[in-house]
Each structure stands twice: as structure tokens, then as C-alpha cells.
N, CA, C and O atoms as CSV, one atom per row, in Angstrom:
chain,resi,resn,atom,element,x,y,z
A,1,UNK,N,N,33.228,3.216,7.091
A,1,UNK,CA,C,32.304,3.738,6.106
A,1,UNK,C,C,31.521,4.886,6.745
A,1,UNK,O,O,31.100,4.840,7.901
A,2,UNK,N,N,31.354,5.922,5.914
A,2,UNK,CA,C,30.669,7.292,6.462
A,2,UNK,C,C,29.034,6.437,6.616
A,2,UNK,O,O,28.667,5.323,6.243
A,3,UNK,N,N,28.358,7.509,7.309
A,3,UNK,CA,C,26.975,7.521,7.723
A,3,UNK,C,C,26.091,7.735,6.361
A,3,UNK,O,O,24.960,7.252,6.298
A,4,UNK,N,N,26.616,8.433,5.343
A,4,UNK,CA,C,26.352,9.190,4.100
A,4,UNK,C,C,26.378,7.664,3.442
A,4,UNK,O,O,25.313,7.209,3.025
A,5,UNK,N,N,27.302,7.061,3.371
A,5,UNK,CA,C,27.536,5.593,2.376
A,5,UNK,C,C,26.609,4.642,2.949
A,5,UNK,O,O,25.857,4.010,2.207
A,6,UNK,N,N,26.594,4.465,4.339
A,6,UNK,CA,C,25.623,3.849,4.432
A,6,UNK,C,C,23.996,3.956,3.954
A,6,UNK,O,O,23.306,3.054,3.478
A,7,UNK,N,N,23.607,5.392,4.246
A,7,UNK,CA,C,22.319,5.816,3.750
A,7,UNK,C,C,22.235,4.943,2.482
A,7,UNK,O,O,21.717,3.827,2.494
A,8,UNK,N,N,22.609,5.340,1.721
A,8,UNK,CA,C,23.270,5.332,0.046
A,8,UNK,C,C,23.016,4.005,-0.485
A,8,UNK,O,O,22.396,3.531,-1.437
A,9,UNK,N,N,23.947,3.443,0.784
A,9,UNK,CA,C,23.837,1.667,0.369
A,9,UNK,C,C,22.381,0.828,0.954
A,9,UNK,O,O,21.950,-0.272,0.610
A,10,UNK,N,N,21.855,1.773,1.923
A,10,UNK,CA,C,20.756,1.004,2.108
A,10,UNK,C,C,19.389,1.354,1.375
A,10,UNK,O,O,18.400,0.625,1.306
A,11,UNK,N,N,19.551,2.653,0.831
A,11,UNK,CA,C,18.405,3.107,-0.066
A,11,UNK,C,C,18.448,2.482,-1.505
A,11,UNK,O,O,17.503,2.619,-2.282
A,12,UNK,N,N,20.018,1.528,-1.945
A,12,UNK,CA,C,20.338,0.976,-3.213
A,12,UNK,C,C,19.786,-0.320,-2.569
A,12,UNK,O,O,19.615,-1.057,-3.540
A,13,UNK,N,N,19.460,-0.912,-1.595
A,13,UNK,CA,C,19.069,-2.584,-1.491
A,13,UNK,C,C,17.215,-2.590,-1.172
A,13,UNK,O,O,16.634,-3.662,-1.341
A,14,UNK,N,N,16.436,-1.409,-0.739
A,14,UNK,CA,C,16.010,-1.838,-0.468
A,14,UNK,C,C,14.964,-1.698,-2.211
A,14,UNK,O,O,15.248,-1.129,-3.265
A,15,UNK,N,N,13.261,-2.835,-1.623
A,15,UNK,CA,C,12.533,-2.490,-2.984
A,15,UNK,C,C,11.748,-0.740,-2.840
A,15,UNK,O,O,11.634,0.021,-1.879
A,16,UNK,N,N,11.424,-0.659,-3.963
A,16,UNK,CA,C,10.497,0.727,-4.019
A,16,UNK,C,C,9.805,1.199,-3.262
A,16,UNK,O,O,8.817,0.464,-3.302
A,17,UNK,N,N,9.582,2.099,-2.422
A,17,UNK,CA,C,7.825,2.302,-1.674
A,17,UNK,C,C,7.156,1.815,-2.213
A,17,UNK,O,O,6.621,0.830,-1.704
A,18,UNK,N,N,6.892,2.117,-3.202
A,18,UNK,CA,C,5.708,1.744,-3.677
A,18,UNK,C,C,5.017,0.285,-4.340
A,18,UNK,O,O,3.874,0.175,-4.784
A,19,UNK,N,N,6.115,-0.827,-4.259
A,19,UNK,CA,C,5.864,-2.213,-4.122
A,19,UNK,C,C,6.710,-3.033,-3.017
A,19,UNK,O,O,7.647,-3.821,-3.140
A,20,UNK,N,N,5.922,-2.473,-1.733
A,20,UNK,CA,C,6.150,-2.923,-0.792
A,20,UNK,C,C,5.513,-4.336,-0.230
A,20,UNK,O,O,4.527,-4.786,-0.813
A,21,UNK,N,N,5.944,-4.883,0.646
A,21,UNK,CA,C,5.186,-6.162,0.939
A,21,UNK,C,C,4.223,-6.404,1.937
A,21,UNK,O,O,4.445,-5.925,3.049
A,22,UNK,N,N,2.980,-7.192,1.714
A,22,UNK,CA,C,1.778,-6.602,2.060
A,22,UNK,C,C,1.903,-7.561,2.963
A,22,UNK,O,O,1.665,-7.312,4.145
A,23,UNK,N,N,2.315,-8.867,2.535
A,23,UNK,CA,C,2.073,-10.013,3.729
A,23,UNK,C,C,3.514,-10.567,3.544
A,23,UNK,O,O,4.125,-10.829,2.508
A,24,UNK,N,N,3.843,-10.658,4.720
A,24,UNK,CA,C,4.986,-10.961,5.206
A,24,UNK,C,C,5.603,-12.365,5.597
A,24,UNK,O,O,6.716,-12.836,5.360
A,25,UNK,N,N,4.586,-12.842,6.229
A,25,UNK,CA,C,4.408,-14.455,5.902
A,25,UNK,C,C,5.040,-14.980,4.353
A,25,UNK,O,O,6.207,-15.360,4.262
A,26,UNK,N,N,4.329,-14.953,3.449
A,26,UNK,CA,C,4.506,-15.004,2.262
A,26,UNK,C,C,5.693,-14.388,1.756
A,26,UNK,O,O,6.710,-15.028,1.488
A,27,UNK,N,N,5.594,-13.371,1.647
A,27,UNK,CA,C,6.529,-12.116,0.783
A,27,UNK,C,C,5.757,-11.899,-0.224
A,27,UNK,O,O,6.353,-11.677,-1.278
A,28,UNK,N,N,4.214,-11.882,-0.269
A,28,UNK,CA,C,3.422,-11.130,-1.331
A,28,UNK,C,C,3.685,-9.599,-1.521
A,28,UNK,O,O,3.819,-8.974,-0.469
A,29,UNK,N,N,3.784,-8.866,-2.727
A,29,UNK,CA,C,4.209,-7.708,-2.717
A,29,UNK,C,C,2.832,-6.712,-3.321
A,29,UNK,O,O,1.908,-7.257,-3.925
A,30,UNK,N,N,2.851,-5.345,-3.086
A,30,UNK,CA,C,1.590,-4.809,-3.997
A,30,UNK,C,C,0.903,-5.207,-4.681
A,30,UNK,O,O,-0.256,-5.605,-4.791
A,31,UNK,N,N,2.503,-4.939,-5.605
A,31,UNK,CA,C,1.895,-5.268,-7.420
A,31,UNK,C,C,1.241,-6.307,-7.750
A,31,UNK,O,O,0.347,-6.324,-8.596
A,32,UNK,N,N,1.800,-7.641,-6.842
A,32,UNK,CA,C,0.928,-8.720,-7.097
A,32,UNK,C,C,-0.325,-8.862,-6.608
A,32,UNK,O,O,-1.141,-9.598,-7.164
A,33,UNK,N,N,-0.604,-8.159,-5.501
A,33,UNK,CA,C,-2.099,-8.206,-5.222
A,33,UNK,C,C,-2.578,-6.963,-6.242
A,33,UNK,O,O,-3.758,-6.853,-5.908
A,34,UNK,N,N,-2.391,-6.130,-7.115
A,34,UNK,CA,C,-3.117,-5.274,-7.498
A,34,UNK,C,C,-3.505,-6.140,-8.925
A,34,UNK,O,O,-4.646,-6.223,-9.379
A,35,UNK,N,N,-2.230,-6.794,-9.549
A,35,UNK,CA,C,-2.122,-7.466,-10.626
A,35,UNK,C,C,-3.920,-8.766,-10.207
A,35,UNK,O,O,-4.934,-9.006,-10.862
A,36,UNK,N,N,-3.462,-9.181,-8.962
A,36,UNK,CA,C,-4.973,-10.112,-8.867
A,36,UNK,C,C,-6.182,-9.356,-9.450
A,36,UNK,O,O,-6.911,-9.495,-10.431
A,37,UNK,N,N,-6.071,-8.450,-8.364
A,37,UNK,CA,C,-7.724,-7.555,-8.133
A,37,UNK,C,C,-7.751,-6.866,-9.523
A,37,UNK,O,O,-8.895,-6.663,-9.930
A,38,UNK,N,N,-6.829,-6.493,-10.277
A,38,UNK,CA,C,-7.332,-6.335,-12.238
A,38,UNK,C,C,-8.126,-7.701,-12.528
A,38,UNK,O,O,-9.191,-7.787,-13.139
A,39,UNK,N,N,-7.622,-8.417,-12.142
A,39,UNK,CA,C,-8.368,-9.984,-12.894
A,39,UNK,C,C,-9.954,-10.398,-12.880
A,39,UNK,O,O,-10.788,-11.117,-13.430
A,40,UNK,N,N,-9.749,-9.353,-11.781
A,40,UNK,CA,C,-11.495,-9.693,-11.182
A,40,UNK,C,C,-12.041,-8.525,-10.808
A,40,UNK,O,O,-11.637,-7.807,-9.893
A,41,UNK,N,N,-13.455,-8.229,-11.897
A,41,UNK,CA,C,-14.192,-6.846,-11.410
A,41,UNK,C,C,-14.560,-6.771,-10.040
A,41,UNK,O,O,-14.833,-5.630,-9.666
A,42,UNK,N,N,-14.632,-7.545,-9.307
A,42,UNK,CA,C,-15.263,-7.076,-7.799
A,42,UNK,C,C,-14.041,-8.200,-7.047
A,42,UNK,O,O,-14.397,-9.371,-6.917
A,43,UNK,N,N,-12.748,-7.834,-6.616
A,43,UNK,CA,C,-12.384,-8.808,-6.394
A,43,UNK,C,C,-11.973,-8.971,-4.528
A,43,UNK,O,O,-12.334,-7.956,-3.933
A,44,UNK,N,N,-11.723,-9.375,-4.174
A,44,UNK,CA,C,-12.281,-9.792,-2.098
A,44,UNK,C,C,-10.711,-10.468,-2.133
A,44,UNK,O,O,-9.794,-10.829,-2.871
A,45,UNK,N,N,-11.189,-10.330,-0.660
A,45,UNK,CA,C,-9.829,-10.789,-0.199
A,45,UNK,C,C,-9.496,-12.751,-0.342
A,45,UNK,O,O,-8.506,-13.306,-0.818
A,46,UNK,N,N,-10.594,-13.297,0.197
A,46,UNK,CA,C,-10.503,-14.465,-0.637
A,46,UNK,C,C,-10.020,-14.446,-1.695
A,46,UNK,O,O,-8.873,-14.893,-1.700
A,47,UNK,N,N,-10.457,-14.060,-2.797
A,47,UNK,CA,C,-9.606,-13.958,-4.595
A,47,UNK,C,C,-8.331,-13.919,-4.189
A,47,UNK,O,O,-7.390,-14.643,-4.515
A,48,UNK,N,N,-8.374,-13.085,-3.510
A,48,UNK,CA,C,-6.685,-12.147,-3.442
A,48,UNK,C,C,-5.733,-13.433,-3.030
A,48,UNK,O,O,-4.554,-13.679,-3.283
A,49,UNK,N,N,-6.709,-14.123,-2.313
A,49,UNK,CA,C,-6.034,-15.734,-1.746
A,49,UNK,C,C,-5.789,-16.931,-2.265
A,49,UNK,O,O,-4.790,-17.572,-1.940
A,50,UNK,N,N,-6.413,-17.236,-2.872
A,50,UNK,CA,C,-6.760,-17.675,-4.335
A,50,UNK,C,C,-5.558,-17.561,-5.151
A,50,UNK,O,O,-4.574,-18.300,-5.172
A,51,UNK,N,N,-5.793,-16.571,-5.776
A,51,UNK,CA,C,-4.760,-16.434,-6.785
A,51,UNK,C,C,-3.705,-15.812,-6.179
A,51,UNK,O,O,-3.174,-15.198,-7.104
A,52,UNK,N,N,-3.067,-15.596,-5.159
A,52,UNK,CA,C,-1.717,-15.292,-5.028
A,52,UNK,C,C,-1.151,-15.980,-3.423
A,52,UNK,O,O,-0.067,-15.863,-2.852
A,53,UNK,N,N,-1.905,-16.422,-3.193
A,53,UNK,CA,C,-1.588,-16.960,-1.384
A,53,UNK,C,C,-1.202,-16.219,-0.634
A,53,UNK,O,O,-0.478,-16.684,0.246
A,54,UNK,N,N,-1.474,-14.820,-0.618
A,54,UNK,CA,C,-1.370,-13.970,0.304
A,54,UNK,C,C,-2.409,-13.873,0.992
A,54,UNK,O,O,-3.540,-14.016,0.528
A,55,UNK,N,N,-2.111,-13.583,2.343
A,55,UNK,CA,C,-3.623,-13.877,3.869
A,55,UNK,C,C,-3.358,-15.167,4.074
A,55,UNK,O,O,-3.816,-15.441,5.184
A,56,UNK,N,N,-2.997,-15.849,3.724
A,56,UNK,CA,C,-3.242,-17.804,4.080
A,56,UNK,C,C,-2.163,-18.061,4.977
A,56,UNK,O,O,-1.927,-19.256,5.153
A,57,UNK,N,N,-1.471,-17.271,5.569
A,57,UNK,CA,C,-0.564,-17.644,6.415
A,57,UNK,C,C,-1.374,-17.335,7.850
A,57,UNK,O,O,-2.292,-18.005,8.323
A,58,UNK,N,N,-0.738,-16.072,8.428
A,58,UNK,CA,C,-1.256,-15.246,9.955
A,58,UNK,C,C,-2.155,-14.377,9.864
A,58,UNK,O,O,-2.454,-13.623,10.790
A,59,UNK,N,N,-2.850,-14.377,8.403
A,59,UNK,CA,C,-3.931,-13.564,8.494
A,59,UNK,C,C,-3.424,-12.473,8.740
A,59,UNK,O,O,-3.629,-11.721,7.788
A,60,UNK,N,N,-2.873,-12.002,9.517
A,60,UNK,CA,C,-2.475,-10.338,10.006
A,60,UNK,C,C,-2.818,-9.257,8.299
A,60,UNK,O,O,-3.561,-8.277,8.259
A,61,UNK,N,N,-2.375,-9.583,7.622
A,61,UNK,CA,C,-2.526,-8.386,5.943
A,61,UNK,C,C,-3.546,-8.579,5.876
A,61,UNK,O,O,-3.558,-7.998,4.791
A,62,UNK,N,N,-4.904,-8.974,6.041
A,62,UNK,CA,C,-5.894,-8.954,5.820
A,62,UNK,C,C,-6.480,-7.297,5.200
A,62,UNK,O,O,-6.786,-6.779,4.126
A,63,UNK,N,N,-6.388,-6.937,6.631
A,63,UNK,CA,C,-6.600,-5.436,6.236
A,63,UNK,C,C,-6.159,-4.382,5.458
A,63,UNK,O,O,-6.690,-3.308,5.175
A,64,UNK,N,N,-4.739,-5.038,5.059
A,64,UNK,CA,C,-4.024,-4.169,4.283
A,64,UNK,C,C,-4.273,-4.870,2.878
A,64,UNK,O,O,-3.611,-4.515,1.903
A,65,UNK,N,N,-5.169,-5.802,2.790
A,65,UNK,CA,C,-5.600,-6.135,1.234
A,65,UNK,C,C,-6.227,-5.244,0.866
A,65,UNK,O,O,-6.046,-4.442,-0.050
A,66,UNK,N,N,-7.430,-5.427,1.988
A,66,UNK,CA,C,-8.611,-4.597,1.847
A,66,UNK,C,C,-8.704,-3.375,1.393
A,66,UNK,O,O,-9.545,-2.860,0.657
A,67,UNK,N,N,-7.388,-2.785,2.098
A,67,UNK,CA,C,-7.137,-1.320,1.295
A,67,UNK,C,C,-6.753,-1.413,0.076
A,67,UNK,O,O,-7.235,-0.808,-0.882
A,68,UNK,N,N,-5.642,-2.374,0.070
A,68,UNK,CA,C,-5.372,-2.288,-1.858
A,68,UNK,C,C,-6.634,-2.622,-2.508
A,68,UNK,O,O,-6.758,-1.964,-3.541
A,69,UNK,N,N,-7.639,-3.423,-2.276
A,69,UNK,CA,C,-8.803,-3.276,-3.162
A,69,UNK,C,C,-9.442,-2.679,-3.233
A,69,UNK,O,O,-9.904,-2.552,-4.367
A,70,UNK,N,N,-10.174,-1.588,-1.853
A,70,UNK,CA,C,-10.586,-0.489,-2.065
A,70,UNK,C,C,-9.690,0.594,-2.841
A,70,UNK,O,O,-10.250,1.290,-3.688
A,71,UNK,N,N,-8.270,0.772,-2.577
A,71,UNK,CA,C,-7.696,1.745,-3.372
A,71,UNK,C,C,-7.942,1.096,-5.005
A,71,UNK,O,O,-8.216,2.048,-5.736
A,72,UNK,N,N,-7.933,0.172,-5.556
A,72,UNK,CA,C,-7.647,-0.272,-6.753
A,72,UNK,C,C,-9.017,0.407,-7.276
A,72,UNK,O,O,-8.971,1.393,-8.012
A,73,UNK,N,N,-10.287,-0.189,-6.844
A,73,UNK,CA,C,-11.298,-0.116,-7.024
A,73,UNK,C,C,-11.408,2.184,-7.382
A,73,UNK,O,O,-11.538,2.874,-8.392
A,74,UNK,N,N,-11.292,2.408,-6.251
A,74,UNK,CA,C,-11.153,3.288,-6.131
A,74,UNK,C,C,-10.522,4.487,-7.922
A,74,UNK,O,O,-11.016,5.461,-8.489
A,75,UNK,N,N,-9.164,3.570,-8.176
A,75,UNK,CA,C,-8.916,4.495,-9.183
A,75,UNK,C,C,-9.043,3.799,-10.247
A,75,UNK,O,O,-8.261,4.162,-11.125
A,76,UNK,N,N,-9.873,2.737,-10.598
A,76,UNK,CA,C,-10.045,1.781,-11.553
A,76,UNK,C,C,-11.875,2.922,-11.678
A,76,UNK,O,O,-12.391,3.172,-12.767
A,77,UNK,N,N,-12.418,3.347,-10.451
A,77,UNK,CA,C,-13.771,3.938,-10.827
A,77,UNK,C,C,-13.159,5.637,-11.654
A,77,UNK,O,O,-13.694,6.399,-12.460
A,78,UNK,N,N,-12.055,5.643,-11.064
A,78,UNK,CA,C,-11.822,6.989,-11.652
A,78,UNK,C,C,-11.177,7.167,-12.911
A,78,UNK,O,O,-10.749,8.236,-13.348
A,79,UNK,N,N,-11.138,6.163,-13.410
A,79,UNK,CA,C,-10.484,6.085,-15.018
A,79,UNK,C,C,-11.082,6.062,-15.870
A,79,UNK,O,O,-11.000,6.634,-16.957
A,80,UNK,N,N,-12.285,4.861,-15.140
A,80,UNK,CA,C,-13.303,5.066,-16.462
A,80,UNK,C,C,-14.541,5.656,-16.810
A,80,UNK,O,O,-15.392,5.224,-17.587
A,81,UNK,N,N,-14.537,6.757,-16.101
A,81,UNK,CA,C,-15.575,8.283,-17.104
A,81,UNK,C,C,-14.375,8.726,-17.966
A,81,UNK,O,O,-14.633,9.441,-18.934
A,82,UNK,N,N,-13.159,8.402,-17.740
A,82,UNK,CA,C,-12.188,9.171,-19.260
A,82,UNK,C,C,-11.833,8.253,-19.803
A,82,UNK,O,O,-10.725,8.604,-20.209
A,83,UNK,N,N,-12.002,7.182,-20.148
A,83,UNK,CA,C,-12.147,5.951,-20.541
A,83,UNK,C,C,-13.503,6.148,-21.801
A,83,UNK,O,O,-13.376,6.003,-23.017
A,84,UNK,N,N,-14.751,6.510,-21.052
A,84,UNK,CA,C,-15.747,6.393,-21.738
A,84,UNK,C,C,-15.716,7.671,-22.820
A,84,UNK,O,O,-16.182,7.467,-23.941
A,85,UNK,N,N,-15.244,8.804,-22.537
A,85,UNK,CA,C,-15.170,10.343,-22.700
A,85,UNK,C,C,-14.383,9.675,-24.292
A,85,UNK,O,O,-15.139,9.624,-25.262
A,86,UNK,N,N,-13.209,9.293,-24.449
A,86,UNK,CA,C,-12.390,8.661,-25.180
A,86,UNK,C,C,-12.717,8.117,-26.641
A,86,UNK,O,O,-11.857,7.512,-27.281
């Protein structure tokens, strides 16, 4: 098999960038921690634990929650002045 087919075949198995997996322990993915932190206006990494059991393993994603909730937070503040505008 060419180098080309391989590329090909491994860019067809793997998931998206962009719902990648946050905790590995688990196999929690983005979407599901972003899907949490909608549920809850101020929502922490506890929640995030809570409702999806991601962090409850090695702890190690901790930090990388943190960012998905600051990022969430982040464009959840930027939606709604055009939200309100609306």
C-alpha cells in the first residue's frame, strides 16, 4: 500500500479535531463536556464530573476541562449581546 493510501486511510478512521477526547481514562469527548457545561450557567469541573464522569479517573484532564469551560463560557458571553440585539 502507497504512503498516499495510508494517509487516506488513517485520516478516514480517525474522529474530527474538533471532538476530540478530553479524558482518556474515560473516553469523554468535547462535545460531551460542552453538552454538560450548556446545562449549567456557571458550570465547574465538578459538574463536568457529575454529569459525565470525566476527571474521576487520573485526574490528569482536569485542566483541559477548565479550558472547555472557560472557552464555552467565553462564546456563550459572546452570543448573547446578539441574542439580546435580536
Amino acid at each position: 500500500m502507497s504512503s498516499d493510501a495510508f494517509s487516506k486511510l488513517d485520516a478516514s478512521c480517525s474522529p474530527p479535531e474538533t471532538d476530540n477526547v478530553v479524558c482518556h481514562c474515560l473516553q469523554i469527548r468535547r462535545s460531551e463536556i460542552k453538552t454538560a457545561a450548556s446545562m449549567r450557567e456557571s458550570a465547574t469541573v465538578r459538574c463536568v464530573m457529575k454529569m459525565t464522569d470525566a476527571g474521576t479517573g487520573c485526574t490528569a484532564c482536569h485542566s483541559r476541562i477548565r479550558q472547555l469551560l472557560a472557552e464555552y463560557a467565553r462564546e456563550t458571553k459572546a452570543a448573547s449581546p446578539q441574542l439580546e440585539q435580536a
